[in-house]
N, C-alpha and C positions, 0 to 999 in steps of 0.2 A: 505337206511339202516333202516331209524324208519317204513319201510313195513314189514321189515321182522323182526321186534320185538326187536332189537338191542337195546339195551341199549345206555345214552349216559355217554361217559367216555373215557378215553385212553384205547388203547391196543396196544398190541404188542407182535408178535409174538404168537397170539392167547390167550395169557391170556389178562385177565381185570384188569384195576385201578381204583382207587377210583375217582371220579369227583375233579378236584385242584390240583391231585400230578404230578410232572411234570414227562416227559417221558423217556425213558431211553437214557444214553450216545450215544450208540452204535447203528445206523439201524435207518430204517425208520420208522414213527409211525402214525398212524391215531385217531384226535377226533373228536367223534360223537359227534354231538350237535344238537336238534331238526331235525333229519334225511339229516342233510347235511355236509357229511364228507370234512375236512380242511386236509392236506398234510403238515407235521410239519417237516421241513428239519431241520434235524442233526444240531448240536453246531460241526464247524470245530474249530483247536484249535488258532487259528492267528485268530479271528471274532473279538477277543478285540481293538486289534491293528490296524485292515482295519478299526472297526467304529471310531478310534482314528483320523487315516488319512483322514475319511469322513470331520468328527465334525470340524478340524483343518480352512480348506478350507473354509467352511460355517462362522467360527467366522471370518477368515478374510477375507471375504466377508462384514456382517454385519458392521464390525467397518469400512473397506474400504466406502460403501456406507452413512453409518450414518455420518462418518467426511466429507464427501466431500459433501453431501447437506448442513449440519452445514455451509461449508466453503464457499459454493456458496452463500449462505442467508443472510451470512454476509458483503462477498463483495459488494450483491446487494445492501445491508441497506448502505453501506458506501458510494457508489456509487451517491446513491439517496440524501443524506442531504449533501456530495459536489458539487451537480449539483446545486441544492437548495442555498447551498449558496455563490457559484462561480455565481451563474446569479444574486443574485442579488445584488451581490456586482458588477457586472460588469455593471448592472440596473445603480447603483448610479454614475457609471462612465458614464454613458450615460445621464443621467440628469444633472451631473456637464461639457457635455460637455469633457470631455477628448478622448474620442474613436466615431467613428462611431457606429450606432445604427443594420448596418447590419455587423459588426463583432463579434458579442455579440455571436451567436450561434458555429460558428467554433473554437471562442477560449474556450467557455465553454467544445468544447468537447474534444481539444489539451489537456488542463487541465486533464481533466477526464483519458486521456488516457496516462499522463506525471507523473501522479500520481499515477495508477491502480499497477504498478508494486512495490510501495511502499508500500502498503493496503496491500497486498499480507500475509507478514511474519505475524503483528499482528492478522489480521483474520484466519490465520490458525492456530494460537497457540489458539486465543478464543476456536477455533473451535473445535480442541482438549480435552481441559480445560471444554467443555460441555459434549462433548459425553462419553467422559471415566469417568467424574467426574458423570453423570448420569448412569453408568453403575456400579461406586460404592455405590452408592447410593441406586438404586434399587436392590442392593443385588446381578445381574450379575457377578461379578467379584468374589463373593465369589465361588457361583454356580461353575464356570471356574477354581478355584483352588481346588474346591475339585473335579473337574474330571479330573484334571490335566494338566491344562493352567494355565501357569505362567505368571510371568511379558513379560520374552521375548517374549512368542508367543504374548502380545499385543503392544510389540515396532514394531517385525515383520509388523502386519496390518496395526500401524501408520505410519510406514516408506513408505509402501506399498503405501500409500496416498501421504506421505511426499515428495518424491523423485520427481514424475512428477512434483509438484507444485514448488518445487524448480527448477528446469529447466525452468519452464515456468514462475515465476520471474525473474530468469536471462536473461531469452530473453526480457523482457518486459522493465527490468532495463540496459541491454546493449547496447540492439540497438533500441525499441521504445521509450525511455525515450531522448535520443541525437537527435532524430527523432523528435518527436515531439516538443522539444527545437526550432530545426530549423526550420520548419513551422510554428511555431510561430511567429518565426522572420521574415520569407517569408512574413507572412501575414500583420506583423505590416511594411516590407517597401513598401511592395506593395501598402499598401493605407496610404503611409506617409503624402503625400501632403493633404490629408484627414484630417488623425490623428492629425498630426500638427494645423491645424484650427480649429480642432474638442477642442484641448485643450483650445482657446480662446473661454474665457464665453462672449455674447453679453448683453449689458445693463450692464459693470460693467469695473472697470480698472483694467489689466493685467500685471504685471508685472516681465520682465524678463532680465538677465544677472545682479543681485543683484543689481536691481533697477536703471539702466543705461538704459532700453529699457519699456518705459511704453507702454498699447496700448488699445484703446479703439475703440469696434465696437458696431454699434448702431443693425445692423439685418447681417444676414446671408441669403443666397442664399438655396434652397428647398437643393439642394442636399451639402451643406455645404463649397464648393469649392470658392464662391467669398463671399468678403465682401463689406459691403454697409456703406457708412457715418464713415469714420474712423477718429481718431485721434492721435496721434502718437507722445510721446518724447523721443527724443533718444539724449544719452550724450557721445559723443567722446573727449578725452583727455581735459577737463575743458569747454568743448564749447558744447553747448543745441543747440540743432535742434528740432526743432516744425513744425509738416508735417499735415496740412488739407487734404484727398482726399476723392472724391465721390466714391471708388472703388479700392477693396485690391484680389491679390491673392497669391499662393504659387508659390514658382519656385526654383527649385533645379541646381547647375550647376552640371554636369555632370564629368568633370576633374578633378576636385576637393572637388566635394561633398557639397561644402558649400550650408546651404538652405537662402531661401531670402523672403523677404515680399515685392511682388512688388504694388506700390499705381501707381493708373492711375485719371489724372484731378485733382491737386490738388495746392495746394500753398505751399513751404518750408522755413520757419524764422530762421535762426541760429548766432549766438552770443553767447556773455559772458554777463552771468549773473553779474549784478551790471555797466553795463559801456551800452552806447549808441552804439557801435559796432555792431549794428544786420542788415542782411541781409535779403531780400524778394524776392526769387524765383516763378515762374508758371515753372509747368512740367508737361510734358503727362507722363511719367513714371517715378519710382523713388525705388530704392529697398534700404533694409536695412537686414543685415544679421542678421541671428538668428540662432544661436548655438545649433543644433540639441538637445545635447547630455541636455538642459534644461526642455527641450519641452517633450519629448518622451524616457524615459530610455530602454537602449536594453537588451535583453536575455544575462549574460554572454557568452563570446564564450567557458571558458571549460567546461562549463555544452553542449553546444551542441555540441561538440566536437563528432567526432564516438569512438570508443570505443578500435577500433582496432589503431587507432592513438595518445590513452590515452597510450597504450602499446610499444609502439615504442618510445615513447617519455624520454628522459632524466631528464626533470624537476621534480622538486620535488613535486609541485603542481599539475601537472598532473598523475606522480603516485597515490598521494594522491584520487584523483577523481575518478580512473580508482578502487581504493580499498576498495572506499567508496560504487560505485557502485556494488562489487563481494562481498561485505560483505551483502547484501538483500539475497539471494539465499544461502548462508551462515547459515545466523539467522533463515530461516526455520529450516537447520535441528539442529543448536542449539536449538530454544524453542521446536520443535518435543521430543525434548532428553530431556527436562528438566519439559514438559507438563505433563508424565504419573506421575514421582511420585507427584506434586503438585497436580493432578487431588485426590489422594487419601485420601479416607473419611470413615468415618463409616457409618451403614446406619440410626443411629441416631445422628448425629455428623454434624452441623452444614459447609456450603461451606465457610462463610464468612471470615473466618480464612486465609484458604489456597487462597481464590480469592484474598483478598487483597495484599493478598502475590504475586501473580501470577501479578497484574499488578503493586507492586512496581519494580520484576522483570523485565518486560517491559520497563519501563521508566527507570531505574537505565542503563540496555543496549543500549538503542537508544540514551541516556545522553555519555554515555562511548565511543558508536559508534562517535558521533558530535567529543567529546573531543579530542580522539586519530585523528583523521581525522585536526583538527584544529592544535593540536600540531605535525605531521610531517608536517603539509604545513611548519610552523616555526621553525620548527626545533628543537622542542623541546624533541622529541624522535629519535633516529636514522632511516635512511631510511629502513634498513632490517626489523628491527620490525614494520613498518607500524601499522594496524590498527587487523593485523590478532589474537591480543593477546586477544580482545573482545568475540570475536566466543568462541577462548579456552577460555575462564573463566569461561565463561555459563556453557561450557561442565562441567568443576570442579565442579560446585556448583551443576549439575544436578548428579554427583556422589557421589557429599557429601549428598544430600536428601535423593539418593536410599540409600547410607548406613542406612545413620539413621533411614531410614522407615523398614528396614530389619529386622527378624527376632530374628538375632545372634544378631546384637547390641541392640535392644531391651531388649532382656535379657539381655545380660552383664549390660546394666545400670540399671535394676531391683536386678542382686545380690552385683551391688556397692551402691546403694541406700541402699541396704537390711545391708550390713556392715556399713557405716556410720552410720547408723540408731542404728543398733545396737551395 
């Protein structure tokens, strides 16, 4: 078109416009611009409302992908300083001698993975509490309200988030958390005979069944299973037994469960202290029983409990358990619901306010959650009301904040302000 002399400008329908004025309503229009004409499709009268349904989709996108890396980042970080210091607190059990030094790793990761569904609810509320609290901050959300995104279209995209993660705490807290209870405990009978020796320190005196079973060993065996150079006082009903043997091991009976310390080659003194009464045995072998439950404490059985037979169950203490664990997946989308308005700020108006706020909330709920969970085991609340009153409370408070943050009651306390005042 700039060949054959054309101006650049609108036209339409063979007249000319000025350079800048826009084109007409009605019909197709063409602008010249350094000789290469653009094709300027008509304004249809619904174009407002399709870009409304575009932009809708897009925001909840954004806040869907911005809170779920928030919430990934944050499980990782929690993840990593419990692994941290689950090993090395497990380290100190390994130098004191209580556990085996190749259980350290499977139980760090039972751990990790008995826990991961409890990490859940608070890292998702952080998670929250950053992204939307960043999105009022940089002026986002104001932006969103003057084109017309409200509060709900941003519960919409939190929930949008909210909802799989609450599922997939529930799973984690139903049936991997009683899971890995049990495996735990798989692991610690599995190498009981282990574990048990593992708890006697060598070079030092041991003492067990409230100072009735003393026990000293001079060395241990490479793989921890025999001992070497023992010494041994054991107190049955007023009468001391004094056991020498060159060599001690574990042995479990079978029928009965009882565990035993059997000593081989050794010599047995027993008597009453204070009187000439004492006896001098040789024995090739000689056991002495030791009380598991001193030596090695077990996993509760209703925390490993499945979850489907927390449900079945009549007891009170097992409902309790069964409602402590459905309250995790729960307090997602309570703190979900209670995260937006707390996230809200000015965009010169300090976070420190509202966070503080935000994690007195947290702890006041996890405190509320233990409490009510402790008073039905006892009975101190009735069994219908259980622990589900926690969840709704949140929910209250997270409707009493939206009011107060609301426009209407804004005012209203600005012209009750304004009459007292004046």
């Amino acid at each position: 078109m700039q060949g054959r002399g054309v101006p650049c400008g609108w036209f339409t329908h063979g007249r000319r416009r000025a350079n800048g004025v826009a084109s007409p309503r009605d019909g197709a229009s063409v602008y010249a611009k350094c000789g290469r004409p653009r094709l300027r499709v008509p304004r249809q009268a619904g174009s407002a409302n399709a870009l409304k349904r575009r932009l809708l989709p897009i925001i909840d996108g954004y806040v869907l992908g911005q809170t779920l890396k928030v919430f990934g980042a944050t499980v990782l970080v929690l993840l990593m300083a419990l692994f941290a210091f689950g090993f090395v607190r497990l380290l100190g059990k390994v130098a004191a001698g209580s556990i085996p030094a190749d259980v350290v790793l499977p139980l760090v990761g039972l751990e990790l993975l008995r826990v991961l569904g409890l990490l859940v609810p608070p890292a998702f509320f952080m998670a929250v509490l950053y992204v939307v609290g960043r999105m009022f901050r940089d002026s986002e959300m104001t932006a969103l309200a003057a084109s017309g995104v409200g509060t709900f279209r941003i519960y919409r995209a939190v929930f949008a988030a909210a909802v799989p993660v609450a599922l997939a705490s529930g799973v984690l807290v139903m049936f991997l958390l009683p899971m890995a209870n049990q495996w735990i405990d798989v692991l610690r009978n599995s190498r009981s005979d282990v574990t048990e020796l593992a708890g006697i320190s060598a070079g030092q005196f041991n003492e067990y069944s409230r100072g009735d079973l003393v026990l000293y060993v001079e060395s241990f065996s490479d793989d921890r299973s025999r001992l070497h150079n023992i010494f041994v006082q054991h107190r049955q009903r007023d009468r001391l037994g004094i056991v020498r043997a060159d060599e001690g091991y574990h042995f479990v009976d079978e029928p009965t469960g009882d565990r035993f310390l059997v000593f081989r080659g050794g010599h047995r003194y027993e008597g009453t202290a204070g009187t000439s009464e004492f006896s001098v045995s040789d024995f090739d072998e000689y056991g002495v029983r030791v009380r598991r439950s001193e030596i090695e404490a077990r996993v509760p059985p209703r925390k490993a409990r499945p979850t489907a037979a927390l449900m079945r169950s009549a007891d009170v203490k097992d409902q309790a358990e069964f409602q402590y664990r459905l309250a995790f997946p729960l307090s997602v989308l309570a703190f979900t619901l209670i995260s937006v308005p707390l996230s809200r700020s000015l965009p010169r108006q300090g976070v420190a306010g509202r966070l503080l706020l935000a994690i007195l909330v947290y702890f006041v709920f996890m405190n509320l959650q233990r409490a009510a969970n402790a008073w039905m085991e006892n009975g101190t609340t009735p069994a219908w009301l259980g622990i589900w009153w926690v969840p709704l409370l949140m929910v209250l408070f997270a409707f009493v904040v939206l009011l107060t943050d609301s426009l209407r009651f804004v005012a209203w306390r600005r012209r009750l302000l304004a009459r007292v005042v004046g």
